[in-house]
MISEKE-234627 format. One record per residue (C-alpha): y, x, z; residue in one letter. Coordinates in steps of 0.02 Angstrom, whole numbers, padded with zeros to 5 digits, always signed. Each point is the difference from the previous one (the first is absolute). Layout:
BEGIN
YXZA
...
END
This chain:
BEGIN
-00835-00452+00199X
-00089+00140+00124X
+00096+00080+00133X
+00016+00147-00129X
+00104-00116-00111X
+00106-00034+00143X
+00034+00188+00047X
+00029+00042-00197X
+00149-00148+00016X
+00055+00066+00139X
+00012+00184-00081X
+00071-00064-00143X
+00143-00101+00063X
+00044+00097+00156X
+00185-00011-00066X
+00006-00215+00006X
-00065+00016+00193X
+00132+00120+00050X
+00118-00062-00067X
-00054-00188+00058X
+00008+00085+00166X
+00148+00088-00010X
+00084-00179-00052X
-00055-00092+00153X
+00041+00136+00130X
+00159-00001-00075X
+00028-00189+00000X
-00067+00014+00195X
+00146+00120+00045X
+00120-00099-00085X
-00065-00154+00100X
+00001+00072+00139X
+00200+00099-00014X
+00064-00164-00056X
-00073-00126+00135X
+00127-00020+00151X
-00073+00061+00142X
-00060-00131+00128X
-00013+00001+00200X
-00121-00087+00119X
+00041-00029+00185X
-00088-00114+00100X
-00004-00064+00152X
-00153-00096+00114X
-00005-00140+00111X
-00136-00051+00136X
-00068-00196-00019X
-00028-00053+00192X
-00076-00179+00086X
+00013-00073+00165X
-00149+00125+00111X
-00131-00106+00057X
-00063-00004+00189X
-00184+00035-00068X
-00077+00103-00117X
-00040-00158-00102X
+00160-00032-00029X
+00050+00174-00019X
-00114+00011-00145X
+00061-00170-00085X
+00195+00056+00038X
-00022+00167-00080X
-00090-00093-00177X
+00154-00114+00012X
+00111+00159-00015X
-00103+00058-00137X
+00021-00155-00103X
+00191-00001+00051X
+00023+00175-00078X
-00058-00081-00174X
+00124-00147-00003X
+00132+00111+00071X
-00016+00125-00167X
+00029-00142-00096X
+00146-00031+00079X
+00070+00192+00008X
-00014-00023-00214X
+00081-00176-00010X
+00181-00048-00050X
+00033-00052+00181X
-00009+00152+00082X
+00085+00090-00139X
+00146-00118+00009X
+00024+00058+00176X
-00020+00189-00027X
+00133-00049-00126X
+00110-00064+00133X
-00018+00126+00112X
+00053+00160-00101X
+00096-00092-00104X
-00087+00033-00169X
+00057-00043-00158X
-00179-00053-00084X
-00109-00142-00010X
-00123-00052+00114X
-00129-00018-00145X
+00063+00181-00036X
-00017+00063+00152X
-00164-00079+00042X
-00072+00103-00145X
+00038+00177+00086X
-00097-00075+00147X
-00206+00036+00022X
-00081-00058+00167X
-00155+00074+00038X
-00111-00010+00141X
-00162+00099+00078X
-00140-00105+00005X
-00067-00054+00167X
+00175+00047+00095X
+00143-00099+00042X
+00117+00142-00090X
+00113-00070-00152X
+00102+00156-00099X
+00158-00059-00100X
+00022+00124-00145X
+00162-00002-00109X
+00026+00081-00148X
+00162+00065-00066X
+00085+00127-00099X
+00114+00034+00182X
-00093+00069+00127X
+00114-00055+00126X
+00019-00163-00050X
-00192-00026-00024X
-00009+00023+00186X
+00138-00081+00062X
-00105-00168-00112X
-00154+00060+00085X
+00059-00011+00196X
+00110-00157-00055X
-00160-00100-00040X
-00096+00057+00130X
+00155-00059+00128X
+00035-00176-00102X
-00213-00032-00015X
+00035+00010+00203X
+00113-00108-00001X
-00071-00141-00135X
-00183+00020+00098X
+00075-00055+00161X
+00088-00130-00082X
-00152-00080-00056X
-00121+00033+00126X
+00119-00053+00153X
-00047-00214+00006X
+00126-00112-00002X
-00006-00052+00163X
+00054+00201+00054X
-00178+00066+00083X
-00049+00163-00041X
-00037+00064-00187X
-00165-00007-00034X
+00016+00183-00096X
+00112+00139-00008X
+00069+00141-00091X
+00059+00158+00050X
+00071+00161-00083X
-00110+00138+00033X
+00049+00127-00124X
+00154+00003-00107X
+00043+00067-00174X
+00072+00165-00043X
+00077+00080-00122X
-00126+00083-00142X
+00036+00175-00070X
-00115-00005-00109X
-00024-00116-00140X
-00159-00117-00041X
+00063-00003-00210X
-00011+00076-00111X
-00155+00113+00047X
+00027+00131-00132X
-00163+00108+00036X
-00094-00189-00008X
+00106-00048-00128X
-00050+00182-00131X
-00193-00006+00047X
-00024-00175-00055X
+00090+00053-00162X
-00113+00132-00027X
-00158-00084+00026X
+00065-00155-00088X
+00076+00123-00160X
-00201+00114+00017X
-00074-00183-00025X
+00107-00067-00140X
+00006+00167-00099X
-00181+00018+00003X
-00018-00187-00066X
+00149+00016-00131X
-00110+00164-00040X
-00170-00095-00034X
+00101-00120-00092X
+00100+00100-00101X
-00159+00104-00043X
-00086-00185-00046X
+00141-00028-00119X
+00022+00168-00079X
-00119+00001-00165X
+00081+00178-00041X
-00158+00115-00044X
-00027+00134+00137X
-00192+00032+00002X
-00105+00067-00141X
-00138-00148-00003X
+00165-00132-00035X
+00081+00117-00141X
-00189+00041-00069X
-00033-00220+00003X
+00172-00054-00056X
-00026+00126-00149X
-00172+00000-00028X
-00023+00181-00055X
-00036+00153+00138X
+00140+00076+00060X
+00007+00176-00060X
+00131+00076+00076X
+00112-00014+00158X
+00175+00094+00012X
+00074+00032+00169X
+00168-00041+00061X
+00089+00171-00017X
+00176+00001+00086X
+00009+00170-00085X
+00028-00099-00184X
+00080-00127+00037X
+00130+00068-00093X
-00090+00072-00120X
-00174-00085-00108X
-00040+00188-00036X
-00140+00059+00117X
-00013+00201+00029X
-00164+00044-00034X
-00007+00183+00046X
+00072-00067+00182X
-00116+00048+00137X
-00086-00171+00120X
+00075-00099-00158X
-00106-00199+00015X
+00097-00030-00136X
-00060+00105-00116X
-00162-00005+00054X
+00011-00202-00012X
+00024+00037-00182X
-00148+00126-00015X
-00082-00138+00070X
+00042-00134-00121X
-00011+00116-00143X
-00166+00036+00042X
-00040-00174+00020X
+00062-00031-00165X
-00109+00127-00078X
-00175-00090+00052X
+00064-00173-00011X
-00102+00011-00145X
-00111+00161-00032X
-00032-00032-00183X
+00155-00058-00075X
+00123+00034+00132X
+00182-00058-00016X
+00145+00102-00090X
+00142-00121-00038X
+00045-00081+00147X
+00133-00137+00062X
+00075-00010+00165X
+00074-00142+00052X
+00018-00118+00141X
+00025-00198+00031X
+00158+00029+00042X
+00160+00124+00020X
+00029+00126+00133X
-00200+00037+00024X
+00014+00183-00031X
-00082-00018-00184X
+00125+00140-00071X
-00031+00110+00134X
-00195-00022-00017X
+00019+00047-00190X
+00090+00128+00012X
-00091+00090+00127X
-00174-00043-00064X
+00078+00085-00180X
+00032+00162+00129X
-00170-00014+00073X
-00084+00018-00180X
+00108+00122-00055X
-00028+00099+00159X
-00201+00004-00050X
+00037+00068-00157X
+00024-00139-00114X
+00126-00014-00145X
+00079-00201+00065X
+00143-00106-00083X
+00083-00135+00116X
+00072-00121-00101X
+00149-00105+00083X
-00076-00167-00048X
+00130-00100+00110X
+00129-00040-00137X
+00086-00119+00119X
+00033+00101+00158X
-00048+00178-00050X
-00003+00128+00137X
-00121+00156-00063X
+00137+00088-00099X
+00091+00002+00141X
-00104+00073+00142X
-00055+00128-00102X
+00189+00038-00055X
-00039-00015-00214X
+00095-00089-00126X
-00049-00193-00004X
+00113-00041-00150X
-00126+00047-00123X
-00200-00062-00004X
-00117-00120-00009X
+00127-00151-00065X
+00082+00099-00124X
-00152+00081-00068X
-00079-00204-00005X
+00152-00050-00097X
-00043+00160-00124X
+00159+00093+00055X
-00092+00164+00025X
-00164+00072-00001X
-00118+00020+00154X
+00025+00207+00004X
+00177-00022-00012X
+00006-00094+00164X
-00096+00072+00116X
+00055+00100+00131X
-00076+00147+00100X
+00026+00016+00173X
+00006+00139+00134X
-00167-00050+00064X
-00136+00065-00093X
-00129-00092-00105X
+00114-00148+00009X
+00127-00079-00146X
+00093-00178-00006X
+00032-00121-00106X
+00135-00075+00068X
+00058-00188-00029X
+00137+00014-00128X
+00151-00115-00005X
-00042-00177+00089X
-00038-00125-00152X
+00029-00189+00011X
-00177-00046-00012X
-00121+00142+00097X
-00150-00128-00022X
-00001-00013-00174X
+00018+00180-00038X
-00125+00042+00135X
-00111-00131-00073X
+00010+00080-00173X
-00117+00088-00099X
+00122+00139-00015X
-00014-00005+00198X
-00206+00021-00040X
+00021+00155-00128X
+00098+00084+00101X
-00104-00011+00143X
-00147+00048-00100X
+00089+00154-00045X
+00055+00050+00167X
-00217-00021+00044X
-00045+00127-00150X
+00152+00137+00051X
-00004-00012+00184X
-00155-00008+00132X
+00064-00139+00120X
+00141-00135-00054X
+00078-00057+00173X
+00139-00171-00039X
+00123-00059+00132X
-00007-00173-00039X
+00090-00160+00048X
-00041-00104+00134X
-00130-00135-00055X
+00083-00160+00098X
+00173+00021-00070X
-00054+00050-00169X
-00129+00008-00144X
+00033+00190-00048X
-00131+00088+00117X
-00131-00142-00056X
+00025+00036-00193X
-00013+00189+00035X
-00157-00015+00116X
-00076-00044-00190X
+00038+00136-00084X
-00065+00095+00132X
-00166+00039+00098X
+00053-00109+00146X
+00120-00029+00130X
+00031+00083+00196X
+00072-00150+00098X
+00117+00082+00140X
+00033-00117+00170X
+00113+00059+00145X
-00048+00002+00167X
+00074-00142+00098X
+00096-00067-00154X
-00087-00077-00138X
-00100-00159+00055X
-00172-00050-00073X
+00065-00145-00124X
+00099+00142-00094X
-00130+00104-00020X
-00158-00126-00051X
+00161-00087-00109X
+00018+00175-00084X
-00187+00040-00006X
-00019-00158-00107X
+00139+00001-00114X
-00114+00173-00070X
-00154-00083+00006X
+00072-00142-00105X
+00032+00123-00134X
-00155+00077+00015X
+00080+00149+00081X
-00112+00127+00113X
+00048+00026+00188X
-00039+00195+00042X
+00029-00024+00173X
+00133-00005+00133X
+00123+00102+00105X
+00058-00035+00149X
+00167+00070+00040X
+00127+00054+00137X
-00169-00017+00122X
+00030+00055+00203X
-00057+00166+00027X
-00114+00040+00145X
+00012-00161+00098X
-00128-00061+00105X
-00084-00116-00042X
+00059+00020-00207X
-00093+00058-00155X
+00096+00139-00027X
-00015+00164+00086X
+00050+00188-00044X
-00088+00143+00027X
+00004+00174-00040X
-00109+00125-00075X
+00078+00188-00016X
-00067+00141-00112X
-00061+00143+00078X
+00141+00120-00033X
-00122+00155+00062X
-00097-00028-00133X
+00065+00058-00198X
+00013-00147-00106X
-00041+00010-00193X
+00035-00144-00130X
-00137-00006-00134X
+00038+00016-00183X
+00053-00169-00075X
-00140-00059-00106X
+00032-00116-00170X
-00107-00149+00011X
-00138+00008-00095X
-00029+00187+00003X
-00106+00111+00118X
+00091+00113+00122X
-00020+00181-00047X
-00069+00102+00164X
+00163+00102+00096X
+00010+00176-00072X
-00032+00073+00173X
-00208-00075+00027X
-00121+00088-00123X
-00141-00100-00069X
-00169-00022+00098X
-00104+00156+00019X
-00173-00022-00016X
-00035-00035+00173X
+00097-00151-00003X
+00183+00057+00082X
+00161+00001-00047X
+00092+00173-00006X
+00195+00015+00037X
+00086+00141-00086X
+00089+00120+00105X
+00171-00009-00082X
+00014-00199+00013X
+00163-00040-00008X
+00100-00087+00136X
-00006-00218+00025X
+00123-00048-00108X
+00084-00149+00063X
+00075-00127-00144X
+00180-00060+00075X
-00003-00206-00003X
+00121-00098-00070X
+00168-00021+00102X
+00055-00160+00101X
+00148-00020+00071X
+00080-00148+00052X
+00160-00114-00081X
+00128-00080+00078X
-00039-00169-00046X
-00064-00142+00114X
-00177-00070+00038X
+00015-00152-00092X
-00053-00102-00174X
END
């Protein structure tokens, strides 16, 4: 992995870092409000020998001190002193307890020892602190007086005592929340490689396009503005939605130039991919170019269609299979121009075998001769075989994946439970995709129509037939221009068909 890679992580799961560090300032506070305070007092002693008459001996007196000091630290920290201390204040500890608050501690190259004493009392830490210092006095001319009573070879004498500390050495609290921070920054950004190691969600375009192994056509934006609604507005202004759709619709049209596709299936691997929505919105974006479009509610298990678009879903394509009615009778117009239903009918007890049918073909075939694009909300392909046995009937299949949410084993899994049948993969959509992130493939922009200048919609032409000229240009004179009449009529501008949004939700 580059640096890039690193950066992108970091991007992506910003949220696992905060709140990583969030967690261990936290925990650092809490440390540090429920530790008991502790004191330090401490007192110092200075190590002295018998002076010398000569320099000489000066010199070897004063490295005799200096070794004293050592052996004298060991006994400010031993059980024998402590016993003492104990004795003198009257304590009601051990000495093994006691010798555990006690640190001796020395400068190097001095004769200067420093008793330290820790407690959670101030005022007893230094009374401990001056009370070793005063018994080590004692105890060191004890053993360095010889037993025949001449003069102690060494001495010790207070120099400084304890006092009483206002201030506490634990817990340091300011310490105490750095260190959480820099330990949480470390952990979050390795629980955020990790994580991003472990994830096998598809969120870039190369991983959807090689775990389905068809281009992706088309990629749909996360729009907080439906997600309560799978209906996009297409006459909103700085719409990416829409325009996603133009997109894919286009991209549909020159998948294949010659025969290009006219009943299509979306579906997904799994639920809650956003396959509804993309059906029902790529139905709009036909209509919207002019178009006459059926969406059929192929999802006999968990139909949604009917609903978003607020139509009758207790009649359609199960009870025309099961020769209950006839195609006309069942198909519904909507408010939205160019664009009818067939909704799903009653849910049947087996959806694959009726799907599966060749009542399921013939009426498919029929909706190809009467309508100029077919669009069917299928199943999901993991859970069930109903998209799969519809993907045959049709000219192939739009596999939808959600950003973030469905992995690469669902969708190659999906992918080849149509190739088995000998089903053909259109391409793919990628769904619910972050808009205008650095660092993402997605980004919006916006390009606005001149307003200044008059618009004029050109005639609609049947396919297959030559547009007449507009009654306001005359034919070529012989020189070679084109004449305009002087009463030409005003631009004439055709209204487009209305979108407005549901109330339903952004789901399957």
């Amino acid at each position: 992995m580059e640096i890039q890679d690193y950066l992108q992580i970091l991007r992506t799961r910003w949220m696992v870092i905060v709140v990583t560090v969030a967690v261990a300032i936290l925990g650092a506070l809490a440390t540090s409000l429920l530790t008991t305070p502790t004191y330090q007092s401490c007192s110092r002693v200075f190590v002295s020998t018998s002076g010398g008459s000569t320099v000489s001996e000066s010199y070897q007196g004063n490295l005799f001190s200096q070794q004293r000091v050592a052996s004298y630290s060991e006994l400010v920290t031993g059980d024998t002193l402590a016993a003492r201390t104990i004795a003198d204040l009257g304590l009601d500890i051990s000495p093994a307890a006691l010798s555990a608050k006690v640190t001796a501690k020395s400068t190097p190259d001095t004769v200067l020892l420093d008793t330290c004493v820790v407690d959670t009392s101030p005022g007893l830490a230094r009374d401990i602190a001056n009370s070793l210092a005063t018994q080590l006095t004692v105890l060191v001319r004890e053993l360095e007086t010889p037993e025949d009573g001449g003069s102690p070879a060494a001495g010790v004498r207070l120099v400084e005592e304890a006092q009483e500390s206002a201030t506490p050495i634990s817990p340091k609290t300011t310490r105490n929340l750095a260190l959480g921070a820099a330990v949480g920054l470390l952990l979050g950004i390795a629980l955020a490689v990790l994580r991003d190691r472990l994830d096998n969600t598809i969120k870039t375009r190369k991983k959807l396009e090689a775990a389905a192994k068809t281009p992706l056509v088309g990629s749909i934006p996360f729009d907080k503005t439906i997600k309560d609604t799978s209906i996009v507005s297409f006459d909103a202004t700085h719409s990416s939605s829409a325009e996603s759709f133009r997109e894919l619709r286009t991209n549909l049209q020159f998948l294949e130039v010659d025969h290009p596709p006219r009943v299509i299936v979306v579906t997904s691997a799994v639920p809650a991919e956003g396959k509804t929505t993309v059906a029902v919105n790529l139905a709009l974006a036909l209509a919207e170019a002019g178009h006459h479009v059926v969406l059929v509610e192929g999802d006999l298990r968990r139909p949604r269609v009917s609903k978003y678009l607020g139509l009758i879903g207790s009649v359609g394509l199960s009870t025309v299979l099961a020769a209950q009615a006839d195609l006309s009778d069942v198909l519904q117009p909507t408010k939205f121009e160019g664009l009818e239903v067939l909704a799903s009918g009653p849910l049947p007890p087996n959806p694959s075998e009726l799907l599966g049918s060749a009542a399921s073909r013939r009426i498919i075939d029929e909706l190809r001769s009467r309508f100029d694009y077919v669009i069917i909300d299928g199943a999901p392909l993991l859970p069930v075989t109903d998209s799969a046995l519809l993907t045959t009937h049709s000219d192939g299949a739009l596999i939808v994946a959600r950003f973030g949410h469905t992995s690469e084993n669902e969708v190659t899994r999906a992918v080849g439970n149509l190739e088995t049948i000998g089903a053909h993969v259109l391409g793919a959509v990628f769904t619910m995709m972050p808009v205008g992130r650095k660092g993402g493939d997605n980004y919006s922009y916006y390009y606005e129509t001149d307003k200044s200048i008059p618009r004029q919609t050109p005639n609609p032409v049947t396919p297959g037939t030559v547009a007449a000229p507009p009654k306001d240009v005359t034919p070529p004179s012989s020189n070679g221009t084109v004449g305009v009449s002087a009463a030409a009529p005003a631009p004439t501008e055709y209204p487009r068909a209305e979108v407005t949004s549901s109330s339903r939700r952004y789901k399957e």
